[in-house]
CHARMM internal coordinates of N, CA and C (Angstrom, degrees):
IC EDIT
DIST 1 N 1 CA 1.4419
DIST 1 CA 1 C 1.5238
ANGL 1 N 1 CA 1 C 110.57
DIST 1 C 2 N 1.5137
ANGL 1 CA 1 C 2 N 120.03
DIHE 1 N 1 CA 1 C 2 N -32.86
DIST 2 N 2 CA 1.1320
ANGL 1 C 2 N 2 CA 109.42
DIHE 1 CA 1 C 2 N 2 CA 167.75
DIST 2 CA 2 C 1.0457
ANGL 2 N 2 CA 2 C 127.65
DIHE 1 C 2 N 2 CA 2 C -67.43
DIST 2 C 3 N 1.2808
ANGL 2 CA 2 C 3 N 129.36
DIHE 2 N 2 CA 2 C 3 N -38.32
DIST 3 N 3 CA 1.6730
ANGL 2 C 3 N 3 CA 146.13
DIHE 2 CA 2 C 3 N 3 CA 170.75
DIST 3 CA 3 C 2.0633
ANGL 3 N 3 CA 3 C 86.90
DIHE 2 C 3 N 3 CA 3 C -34.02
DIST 3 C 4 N 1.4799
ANGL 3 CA 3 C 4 N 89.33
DIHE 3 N 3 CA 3 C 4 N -64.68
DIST 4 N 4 CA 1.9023
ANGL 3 C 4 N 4 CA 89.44
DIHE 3 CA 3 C 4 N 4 CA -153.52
DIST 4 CA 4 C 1.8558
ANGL 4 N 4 CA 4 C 109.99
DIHE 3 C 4 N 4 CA 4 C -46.27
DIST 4 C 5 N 1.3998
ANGL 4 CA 4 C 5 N 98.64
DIHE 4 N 4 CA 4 C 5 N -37.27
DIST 5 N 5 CA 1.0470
ANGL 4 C 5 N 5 CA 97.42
DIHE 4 CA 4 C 5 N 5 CA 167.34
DIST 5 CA 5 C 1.7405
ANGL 5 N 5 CA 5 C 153.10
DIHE 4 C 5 N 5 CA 5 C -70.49
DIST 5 C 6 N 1.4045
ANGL 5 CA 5 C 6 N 76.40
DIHE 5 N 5 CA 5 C 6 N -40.42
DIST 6 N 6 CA 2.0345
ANGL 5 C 6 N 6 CA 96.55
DIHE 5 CA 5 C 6 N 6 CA 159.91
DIST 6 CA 6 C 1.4413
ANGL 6 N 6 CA 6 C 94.80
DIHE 5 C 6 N 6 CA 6 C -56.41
DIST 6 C 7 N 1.2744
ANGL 6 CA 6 C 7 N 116.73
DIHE 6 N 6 CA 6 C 7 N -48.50
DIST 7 N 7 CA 1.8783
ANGL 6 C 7 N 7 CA 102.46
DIHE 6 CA 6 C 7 N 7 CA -163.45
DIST 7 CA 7 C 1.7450
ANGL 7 N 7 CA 7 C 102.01
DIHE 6 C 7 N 7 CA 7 C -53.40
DIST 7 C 8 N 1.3990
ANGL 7 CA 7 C 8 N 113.70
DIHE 7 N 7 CA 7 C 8 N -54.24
DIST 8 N 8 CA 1.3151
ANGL 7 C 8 N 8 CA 119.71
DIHE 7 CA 7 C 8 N 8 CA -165.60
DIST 8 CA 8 C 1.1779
ANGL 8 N 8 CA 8 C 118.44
DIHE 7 C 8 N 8 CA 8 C -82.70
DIST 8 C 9 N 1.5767
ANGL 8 CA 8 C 9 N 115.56
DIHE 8 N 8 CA 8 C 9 N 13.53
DIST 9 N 9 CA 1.2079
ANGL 8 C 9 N 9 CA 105.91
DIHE 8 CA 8 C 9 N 9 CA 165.12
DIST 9 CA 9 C 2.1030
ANGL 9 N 9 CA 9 C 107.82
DIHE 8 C 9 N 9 CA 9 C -113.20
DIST 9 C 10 N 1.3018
ANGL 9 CA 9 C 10 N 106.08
DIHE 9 N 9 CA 9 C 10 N 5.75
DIST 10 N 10 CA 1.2257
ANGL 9 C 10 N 10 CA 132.72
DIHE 9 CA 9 C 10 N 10 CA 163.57
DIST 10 CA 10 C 1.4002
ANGL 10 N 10 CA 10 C 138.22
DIHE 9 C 10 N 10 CA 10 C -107.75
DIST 10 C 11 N 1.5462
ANGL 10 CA 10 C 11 N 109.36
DIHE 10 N 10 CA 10 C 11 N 18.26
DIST 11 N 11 CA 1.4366
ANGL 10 C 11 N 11 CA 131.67
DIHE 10 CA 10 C 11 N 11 CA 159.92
DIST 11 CA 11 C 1.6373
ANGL 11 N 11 CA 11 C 105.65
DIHE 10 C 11 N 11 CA 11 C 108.61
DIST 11 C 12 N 1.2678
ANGL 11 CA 11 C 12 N 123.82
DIHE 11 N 11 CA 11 C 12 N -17.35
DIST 12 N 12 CA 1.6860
ANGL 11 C 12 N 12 CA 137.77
DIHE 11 CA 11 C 12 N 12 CA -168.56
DIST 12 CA 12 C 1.2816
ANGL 12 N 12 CA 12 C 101.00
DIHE 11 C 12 N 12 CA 12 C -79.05
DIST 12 C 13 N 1.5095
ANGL 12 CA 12 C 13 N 125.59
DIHE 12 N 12 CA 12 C 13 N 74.85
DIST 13 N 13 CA 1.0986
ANGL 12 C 13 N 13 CA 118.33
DIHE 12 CA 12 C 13 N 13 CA -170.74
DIST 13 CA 13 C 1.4434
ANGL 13 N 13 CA 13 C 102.95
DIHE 12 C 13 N 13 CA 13 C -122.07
DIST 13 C 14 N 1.3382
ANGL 13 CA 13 C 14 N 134.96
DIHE 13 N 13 CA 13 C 14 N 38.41
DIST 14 N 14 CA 1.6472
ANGL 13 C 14 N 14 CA 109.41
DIHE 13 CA 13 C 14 N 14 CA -164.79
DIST 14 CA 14 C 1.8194
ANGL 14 N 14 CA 14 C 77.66
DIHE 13 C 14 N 14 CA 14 C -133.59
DIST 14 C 15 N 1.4511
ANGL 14 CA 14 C 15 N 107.65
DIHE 14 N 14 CA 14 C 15 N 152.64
DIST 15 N 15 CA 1.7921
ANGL 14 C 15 N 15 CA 106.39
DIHE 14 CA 14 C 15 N 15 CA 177.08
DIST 15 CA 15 C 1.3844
ANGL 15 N 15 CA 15 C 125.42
DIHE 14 C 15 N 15 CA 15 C -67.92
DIST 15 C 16 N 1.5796
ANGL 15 CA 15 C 16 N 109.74
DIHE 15 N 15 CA 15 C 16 N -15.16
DIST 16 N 16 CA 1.3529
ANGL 15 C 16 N 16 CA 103.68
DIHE 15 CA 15 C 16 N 16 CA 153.32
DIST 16 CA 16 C 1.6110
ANGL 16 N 16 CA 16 C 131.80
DIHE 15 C 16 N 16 CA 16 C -57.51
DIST 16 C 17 N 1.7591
ANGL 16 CA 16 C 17 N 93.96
DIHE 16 N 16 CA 16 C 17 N -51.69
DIST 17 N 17 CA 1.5594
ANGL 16 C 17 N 17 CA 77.75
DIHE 16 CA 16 C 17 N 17 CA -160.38
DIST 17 CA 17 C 1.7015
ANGL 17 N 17 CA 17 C 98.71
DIHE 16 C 17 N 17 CA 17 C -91.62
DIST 17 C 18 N 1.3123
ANGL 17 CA 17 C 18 N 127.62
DIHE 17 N 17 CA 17 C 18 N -7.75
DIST 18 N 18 CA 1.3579
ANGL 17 C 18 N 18 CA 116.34
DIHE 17 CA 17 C 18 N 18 CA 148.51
DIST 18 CA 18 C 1.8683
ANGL 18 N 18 CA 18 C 129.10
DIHE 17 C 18 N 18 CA 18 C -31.07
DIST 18 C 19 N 1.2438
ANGL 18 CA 18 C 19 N 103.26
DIHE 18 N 18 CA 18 C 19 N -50.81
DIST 19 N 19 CA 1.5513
ANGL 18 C 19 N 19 CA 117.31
DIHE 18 CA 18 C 19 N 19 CA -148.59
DIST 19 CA 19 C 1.8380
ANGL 19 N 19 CA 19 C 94.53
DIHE 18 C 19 N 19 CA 19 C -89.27
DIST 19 C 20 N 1.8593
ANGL 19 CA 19 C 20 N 97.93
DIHE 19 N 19 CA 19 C 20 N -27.75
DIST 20 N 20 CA 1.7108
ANGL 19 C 20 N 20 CA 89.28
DIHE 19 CA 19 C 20 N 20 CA -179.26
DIST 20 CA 20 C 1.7847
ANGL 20 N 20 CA 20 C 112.89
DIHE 19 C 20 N 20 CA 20 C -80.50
DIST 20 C 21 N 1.5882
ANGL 20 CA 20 C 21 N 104.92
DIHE 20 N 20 CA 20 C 21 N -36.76
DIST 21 N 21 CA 1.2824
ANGL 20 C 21 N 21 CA 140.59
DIHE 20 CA 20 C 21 N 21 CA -178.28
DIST 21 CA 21 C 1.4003
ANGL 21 N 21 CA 21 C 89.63
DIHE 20 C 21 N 21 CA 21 C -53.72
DIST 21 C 22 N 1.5419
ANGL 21 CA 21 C 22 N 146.97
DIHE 21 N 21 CA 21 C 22 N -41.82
DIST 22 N 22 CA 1.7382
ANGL 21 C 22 N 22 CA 137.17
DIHE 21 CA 21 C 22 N 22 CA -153.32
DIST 22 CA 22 C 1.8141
ANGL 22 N 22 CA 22 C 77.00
DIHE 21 C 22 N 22 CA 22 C -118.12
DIST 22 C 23 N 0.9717
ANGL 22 CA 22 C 23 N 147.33
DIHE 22 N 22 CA 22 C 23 N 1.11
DIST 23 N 23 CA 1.7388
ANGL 22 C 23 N 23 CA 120.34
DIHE 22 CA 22 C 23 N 23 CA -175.57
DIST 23 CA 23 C 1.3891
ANGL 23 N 23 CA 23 C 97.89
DIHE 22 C 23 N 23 CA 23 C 64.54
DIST 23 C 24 N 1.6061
ANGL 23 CA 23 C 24 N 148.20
DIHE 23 N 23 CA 23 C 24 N 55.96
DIST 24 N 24 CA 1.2774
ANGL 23 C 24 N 24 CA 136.10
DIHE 23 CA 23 C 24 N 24 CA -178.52
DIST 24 CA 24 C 1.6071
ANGL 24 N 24 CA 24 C 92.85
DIHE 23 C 24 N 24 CA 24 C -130.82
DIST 24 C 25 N 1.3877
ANGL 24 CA 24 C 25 N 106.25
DIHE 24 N 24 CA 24 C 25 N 158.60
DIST 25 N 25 CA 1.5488
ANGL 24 C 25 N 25 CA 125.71
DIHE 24 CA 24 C 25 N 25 CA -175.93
DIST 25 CA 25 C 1.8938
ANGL 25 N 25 CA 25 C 89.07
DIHE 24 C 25 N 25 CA 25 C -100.12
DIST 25 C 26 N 1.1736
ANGL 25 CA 25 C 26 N 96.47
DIHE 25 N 25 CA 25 C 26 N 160.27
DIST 26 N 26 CA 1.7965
ANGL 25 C 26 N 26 CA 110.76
DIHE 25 CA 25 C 26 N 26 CA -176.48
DIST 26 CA 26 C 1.4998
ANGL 26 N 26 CA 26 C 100.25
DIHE 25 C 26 N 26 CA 26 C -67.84
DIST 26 C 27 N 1.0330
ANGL 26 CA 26 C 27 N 155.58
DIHE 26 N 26 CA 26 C 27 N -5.28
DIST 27 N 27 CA 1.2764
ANGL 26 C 27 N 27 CA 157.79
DIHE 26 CA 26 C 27 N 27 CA 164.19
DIST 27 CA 27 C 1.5649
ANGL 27 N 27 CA 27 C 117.73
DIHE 26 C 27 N 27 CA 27 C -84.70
DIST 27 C 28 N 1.1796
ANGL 27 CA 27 C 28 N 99.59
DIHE 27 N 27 CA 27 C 28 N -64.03
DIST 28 N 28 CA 1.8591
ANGL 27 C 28 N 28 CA 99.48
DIHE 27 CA 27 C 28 N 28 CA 157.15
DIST 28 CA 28 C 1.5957
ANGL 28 N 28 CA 28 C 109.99
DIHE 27 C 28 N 28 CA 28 C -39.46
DIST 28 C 29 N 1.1385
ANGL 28 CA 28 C 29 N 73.92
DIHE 28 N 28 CA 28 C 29 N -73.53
DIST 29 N 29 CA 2.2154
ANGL 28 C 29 N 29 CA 70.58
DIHE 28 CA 28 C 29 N 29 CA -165.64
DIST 29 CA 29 C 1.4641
ANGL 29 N 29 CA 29 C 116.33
DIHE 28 C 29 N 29 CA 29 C -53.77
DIST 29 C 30 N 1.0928
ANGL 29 CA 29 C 30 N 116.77
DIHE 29 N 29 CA 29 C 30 N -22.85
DIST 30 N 30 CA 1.2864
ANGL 29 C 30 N 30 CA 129.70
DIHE 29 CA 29 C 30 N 30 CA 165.23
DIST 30 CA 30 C 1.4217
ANGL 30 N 30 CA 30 C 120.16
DIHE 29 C 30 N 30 CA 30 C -42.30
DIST 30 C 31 N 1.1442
ANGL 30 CA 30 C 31 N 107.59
DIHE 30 N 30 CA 30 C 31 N -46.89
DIST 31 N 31 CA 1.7667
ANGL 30 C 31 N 31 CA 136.11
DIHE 30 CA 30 C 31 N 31 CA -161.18
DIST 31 CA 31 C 1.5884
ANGL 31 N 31 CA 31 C 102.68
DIHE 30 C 31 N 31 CA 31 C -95.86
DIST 31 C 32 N 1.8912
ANGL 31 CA 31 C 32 N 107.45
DIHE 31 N 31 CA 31 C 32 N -41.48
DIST 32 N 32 CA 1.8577
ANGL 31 C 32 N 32 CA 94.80
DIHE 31 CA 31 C 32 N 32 CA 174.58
DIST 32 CA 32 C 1.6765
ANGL 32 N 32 CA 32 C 88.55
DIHE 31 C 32 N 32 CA 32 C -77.17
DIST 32 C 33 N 0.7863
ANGL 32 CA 32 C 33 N 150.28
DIHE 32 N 32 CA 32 C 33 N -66.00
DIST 33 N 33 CA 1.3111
ANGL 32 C 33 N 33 CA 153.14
DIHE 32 CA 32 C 33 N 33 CA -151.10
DIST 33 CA 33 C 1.8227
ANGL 33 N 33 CA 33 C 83.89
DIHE 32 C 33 N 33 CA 33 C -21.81
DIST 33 C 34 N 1.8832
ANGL 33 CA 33 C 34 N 84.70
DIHE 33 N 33 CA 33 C 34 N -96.87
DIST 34 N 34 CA 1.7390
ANGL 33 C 34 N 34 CA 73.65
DIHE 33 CA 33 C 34 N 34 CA 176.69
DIST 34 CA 34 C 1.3315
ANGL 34 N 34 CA 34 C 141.63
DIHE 33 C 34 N 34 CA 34 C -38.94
DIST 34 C 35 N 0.8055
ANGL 34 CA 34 C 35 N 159.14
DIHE 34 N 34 CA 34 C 35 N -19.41
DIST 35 N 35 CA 1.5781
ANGL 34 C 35 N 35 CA 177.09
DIHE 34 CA 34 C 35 N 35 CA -174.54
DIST 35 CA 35 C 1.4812
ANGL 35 N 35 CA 35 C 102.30
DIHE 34 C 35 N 35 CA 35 C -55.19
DIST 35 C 36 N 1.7929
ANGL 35 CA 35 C 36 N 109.62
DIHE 35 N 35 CA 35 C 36 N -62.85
DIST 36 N 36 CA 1.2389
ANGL 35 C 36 N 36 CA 158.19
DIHE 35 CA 35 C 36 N 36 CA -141.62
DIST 36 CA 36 C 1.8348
ANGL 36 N 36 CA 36 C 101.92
DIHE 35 C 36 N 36 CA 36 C -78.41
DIST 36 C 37 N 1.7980
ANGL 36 CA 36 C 37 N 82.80
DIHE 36 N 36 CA 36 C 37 N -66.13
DIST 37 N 37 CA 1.3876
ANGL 36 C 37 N 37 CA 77.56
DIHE 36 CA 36 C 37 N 37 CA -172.03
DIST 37 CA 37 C 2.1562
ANGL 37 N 37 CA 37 C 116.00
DIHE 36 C 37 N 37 CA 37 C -99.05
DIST 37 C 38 N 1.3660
ANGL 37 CA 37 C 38 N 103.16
DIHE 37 N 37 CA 37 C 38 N 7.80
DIST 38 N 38 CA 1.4284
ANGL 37 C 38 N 38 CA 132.40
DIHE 37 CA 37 C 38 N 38 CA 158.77
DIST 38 CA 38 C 1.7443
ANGL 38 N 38 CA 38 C 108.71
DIHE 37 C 38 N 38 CA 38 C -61.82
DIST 38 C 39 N 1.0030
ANGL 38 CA 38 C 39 N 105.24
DIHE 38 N 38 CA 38 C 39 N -41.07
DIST 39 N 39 CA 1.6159
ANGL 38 C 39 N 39 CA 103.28
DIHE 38 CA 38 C 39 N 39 CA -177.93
DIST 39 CA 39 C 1.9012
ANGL 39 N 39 CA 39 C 98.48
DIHE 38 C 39 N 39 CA 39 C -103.05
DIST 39 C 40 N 1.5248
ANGL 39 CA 39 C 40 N 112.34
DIHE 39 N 39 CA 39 C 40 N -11.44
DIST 40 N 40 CA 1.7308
ANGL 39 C 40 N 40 CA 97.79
DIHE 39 CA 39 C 40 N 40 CA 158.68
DIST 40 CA 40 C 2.3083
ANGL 40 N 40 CA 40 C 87.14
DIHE 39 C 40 N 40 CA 40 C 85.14
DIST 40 C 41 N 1.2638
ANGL 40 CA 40 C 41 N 98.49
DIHE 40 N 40 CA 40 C 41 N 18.36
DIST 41 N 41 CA 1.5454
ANGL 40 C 41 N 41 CA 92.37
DIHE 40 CA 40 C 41 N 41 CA 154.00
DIST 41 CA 41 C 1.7827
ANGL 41 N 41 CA 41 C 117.02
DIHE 40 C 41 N 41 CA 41 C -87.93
DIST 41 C 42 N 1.1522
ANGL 41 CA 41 C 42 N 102.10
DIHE 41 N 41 CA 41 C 42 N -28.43
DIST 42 N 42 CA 1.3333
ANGL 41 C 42 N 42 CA 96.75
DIHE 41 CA 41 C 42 N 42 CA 170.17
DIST 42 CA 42 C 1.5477
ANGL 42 N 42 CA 42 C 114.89
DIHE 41 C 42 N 42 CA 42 C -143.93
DIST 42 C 43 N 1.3765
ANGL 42 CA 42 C 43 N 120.14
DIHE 42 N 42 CA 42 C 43 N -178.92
DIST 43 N 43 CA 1.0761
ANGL 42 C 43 N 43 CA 120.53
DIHE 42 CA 42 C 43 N 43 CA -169.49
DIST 43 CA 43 C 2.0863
ANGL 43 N 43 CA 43 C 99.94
DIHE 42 C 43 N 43 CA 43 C -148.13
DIST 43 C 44 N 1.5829
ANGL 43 CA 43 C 44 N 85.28
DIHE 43 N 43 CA 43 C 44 N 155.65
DIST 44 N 44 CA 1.5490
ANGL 43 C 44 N 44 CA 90.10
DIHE 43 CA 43 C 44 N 44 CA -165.76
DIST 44 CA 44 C 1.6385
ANGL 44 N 44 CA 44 C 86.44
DIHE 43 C 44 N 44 CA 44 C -102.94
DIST 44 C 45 N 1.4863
ANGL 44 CA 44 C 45 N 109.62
DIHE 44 N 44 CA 44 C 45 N 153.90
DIST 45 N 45 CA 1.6662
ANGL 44 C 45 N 45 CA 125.25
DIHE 44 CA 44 C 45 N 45 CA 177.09
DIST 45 CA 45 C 1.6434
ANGL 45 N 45 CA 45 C 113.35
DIHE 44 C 45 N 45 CA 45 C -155.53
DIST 45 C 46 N 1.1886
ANGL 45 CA 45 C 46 N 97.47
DIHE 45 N 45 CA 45 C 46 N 90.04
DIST 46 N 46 CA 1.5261
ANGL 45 C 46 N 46 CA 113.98
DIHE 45 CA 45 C 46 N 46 CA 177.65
DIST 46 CA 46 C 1.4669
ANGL 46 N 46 CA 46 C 106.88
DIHE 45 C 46 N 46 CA 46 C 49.93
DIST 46 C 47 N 1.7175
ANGL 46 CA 46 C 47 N 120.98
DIHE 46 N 46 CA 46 C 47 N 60.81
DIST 47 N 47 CA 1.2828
ANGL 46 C 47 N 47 CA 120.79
DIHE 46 CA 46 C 47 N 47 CA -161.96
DIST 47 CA 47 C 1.3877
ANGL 47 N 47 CA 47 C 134.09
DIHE 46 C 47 N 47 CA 47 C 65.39
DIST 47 C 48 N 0.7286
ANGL 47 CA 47 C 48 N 128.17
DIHE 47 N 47 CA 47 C 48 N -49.34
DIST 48 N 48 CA 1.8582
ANGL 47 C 48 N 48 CA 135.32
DIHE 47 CA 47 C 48 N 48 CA 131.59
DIST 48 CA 48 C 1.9870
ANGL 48 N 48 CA 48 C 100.71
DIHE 47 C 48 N 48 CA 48 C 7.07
DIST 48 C 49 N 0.9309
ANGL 48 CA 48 C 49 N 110.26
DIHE 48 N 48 CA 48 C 49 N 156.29
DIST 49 N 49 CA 1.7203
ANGL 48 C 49 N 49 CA 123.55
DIHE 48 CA 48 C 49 N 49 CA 143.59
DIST 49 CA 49 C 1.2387
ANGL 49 N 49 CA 49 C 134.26
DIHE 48 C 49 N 49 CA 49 C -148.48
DIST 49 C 50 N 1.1706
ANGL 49 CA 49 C 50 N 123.14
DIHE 49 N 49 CA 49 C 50 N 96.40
DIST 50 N 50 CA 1.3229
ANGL 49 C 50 N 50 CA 124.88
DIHE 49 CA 49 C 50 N 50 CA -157.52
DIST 50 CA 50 C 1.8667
ANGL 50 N 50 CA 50 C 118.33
DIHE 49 C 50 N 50 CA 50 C -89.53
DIST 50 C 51 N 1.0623
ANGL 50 CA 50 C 51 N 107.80
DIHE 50 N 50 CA 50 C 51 N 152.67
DIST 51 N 51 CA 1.4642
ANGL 50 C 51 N 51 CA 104.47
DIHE 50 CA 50 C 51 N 51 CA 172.65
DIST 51 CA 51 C 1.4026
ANGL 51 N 51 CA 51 C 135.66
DIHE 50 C 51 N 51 CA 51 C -80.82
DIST 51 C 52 N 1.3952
ANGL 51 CA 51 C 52 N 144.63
DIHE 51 N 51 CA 51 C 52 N 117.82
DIST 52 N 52 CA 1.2501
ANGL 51 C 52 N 52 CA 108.47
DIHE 51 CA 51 C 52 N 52 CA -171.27
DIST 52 CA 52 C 1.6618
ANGL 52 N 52 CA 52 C 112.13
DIHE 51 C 52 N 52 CA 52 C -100.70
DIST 52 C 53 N 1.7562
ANGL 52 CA 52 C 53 N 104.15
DIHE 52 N 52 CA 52 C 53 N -169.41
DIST 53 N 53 CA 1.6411
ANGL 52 C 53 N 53 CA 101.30
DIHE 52 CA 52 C 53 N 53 CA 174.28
DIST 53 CA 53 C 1.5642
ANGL 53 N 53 CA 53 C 109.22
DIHE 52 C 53 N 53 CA 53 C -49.12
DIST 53 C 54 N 1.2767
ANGL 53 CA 53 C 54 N 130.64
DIHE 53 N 53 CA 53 C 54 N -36.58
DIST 54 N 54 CA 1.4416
ANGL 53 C 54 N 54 CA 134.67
DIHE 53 CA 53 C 54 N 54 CA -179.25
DIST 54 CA 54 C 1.2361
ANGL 54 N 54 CA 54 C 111.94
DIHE 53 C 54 N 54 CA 54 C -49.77
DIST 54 C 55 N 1.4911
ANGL 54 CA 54 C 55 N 109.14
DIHE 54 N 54 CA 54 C 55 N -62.66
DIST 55 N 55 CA 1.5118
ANGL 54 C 55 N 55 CA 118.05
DIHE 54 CA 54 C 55 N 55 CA 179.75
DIST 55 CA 55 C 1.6620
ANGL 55 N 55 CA 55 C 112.40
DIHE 54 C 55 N 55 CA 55 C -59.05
DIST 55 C 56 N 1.2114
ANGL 55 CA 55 C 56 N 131.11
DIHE 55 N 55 CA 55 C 56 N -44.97
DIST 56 N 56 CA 1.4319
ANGL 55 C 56 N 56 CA 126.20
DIHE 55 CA 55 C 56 N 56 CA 171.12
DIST 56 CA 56 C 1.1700
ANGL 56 N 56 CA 56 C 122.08
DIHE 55 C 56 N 56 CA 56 C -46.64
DIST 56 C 57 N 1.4188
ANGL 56 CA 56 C 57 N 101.46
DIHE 56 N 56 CA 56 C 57 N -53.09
DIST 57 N 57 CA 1.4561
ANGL 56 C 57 N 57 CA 119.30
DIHE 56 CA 56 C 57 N 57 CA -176.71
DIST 57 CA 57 C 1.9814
ANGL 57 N 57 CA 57 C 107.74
DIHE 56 C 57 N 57 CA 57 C -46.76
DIST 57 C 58 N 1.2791
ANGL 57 CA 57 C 58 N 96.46
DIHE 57 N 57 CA 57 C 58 N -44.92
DIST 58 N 58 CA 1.8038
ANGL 57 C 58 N 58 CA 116.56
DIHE 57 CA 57 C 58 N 58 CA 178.97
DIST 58 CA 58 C 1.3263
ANGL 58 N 58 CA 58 C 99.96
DIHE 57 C 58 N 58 CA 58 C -49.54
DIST 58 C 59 N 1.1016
ANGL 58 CA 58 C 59 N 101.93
DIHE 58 N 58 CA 58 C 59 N -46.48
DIST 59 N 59 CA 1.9161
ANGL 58 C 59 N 59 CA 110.39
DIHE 58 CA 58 C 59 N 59 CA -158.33
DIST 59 CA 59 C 1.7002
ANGL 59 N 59 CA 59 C 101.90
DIHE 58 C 59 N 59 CA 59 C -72.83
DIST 59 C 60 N 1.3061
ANGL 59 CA 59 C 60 N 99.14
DIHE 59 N 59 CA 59 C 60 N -35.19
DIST 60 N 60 CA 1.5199
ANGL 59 C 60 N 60 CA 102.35
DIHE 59 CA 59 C 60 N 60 CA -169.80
DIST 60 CA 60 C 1.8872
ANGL 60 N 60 CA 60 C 109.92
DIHE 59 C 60 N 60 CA 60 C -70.10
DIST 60 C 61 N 1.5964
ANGL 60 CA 60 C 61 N 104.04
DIHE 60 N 60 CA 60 C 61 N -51.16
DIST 61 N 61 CA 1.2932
ANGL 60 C 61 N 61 CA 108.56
DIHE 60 CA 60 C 61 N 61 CA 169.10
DIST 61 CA 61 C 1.4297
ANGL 61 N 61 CA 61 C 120.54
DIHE 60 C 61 N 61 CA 61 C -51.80
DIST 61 C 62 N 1.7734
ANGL 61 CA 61 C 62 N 117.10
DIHE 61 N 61 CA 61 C 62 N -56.72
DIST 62 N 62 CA 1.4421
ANGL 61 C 62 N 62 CA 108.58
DIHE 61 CA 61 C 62 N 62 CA -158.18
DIST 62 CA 62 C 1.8660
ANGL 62 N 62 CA 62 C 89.01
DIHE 61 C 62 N 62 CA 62 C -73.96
DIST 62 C 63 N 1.4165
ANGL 62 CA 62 C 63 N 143.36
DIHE 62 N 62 CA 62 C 63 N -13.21
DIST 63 N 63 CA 1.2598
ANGL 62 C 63 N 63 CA 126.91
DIHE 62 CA 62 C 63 N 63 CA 170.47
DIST 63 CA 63 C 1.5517
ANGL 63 N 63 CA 63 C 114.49
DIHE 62 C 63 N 63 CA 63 C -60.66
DIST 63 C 64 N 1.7988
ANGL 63 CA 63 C 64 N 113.09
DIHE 63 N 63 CA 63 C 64 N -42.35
DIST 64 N 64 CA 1.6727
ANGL 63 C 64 N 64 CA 109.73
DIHE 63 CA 63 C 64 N 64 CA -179.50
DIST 64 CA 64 C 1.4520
ANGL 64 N 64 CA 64 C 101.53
DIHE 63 C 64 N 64 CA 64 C -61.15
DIST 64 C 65 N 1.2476
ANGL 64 CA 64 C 65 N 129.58
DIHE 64 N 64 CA 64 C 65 N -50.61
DIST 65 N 65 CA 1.3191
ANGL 64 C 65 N 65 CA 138.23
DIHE 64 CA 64 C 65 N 65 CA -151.23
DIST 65 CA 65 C 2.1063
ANGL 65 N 65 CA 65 C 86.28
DIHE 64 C 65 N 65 CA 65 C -70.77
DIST 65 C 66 N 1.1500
ANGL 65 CA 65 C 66 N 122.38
DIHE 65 N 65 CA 65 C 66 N -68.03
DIST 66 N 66 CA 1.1843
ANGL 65 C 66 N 66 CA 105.54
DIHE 65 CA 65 C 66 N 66 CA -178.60
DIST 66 CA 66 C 1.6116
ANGL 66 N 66 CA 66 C 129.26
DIHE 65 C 66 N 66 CA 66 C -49.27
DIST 66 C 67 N 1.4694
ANGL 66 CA 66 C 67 N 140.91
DIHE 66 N 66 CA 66 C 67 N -17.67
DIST 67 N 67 CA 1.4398
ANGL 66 C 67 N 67 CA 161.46
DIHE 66 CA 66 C 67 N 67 CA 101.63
DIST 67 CA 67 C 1.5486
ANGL 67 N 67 CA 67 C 104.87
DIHE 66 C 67 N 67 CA 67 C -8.26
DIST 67 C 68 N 0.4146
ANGL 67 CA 67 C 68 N 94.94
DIHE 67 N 67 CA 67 C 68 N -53.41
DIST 68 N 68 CA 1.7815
ANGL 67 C 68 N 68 CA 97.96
DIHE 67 CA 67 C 68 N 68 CA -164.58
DIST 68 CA 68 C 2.2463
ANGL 68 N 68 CA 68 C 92.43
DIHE 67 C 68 N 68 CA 68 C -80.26
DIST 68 C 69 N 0.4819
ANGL 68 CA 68 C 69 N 116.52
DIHE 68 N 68 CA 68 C 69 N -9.54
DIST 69 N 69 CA 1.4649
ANGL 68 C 69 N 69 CA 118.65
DIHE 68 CA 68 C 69 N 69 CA -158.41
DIST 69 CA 69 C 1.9542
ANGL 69 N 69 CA 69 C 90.07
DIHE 68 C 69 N 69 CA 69 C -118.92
DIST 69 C 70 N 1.2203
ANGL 69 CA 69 C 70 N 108.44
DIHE 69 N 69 CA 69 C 70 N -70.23
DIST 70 N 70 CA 1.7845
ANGL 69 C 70 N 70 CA 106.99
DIHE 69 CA 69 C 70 N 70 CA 161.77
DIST 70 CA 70 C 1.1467
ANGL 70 N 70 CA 70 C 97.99
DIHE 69 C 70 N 70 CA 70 C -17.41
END
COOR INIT
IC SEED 1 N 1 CA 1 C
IC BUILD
């Protein structure tokens, strides 16, 4: 889930190149998709997937928390 998100907060936002970009089958990604934008980390826009302040915010924590664990 982080992967999906780093992508989309780095321009990789369309479900293709998400789903080739994570090694996921169309059913997987299907399922983080929802997950994703169910908890309001991301948001869908005319195929698009965008990140929101929520989702950054994620990215920023689970990066300290991985630092902190190094």
């Amino acid at each position: 889930m982080y992967t999906i998100l780093s992508l989309c907060q780095h321009g990789e936002n369309r479900k293709t190149h998400i789903m080739y970009r994570c090694n996921l089958s169309y059913s997987q990604l299907q399922r983080y998709l929802e997950i994703l934008t169910g908890l309001g980390l991301l948001e869908e826009d005319g195929g698009r997937y965008r990140i929101t302040e929520k989702g950054e915010r994620f990215i920023r924590e689970f990066e300290d928390l991985r630092r902190l664990i190094e």
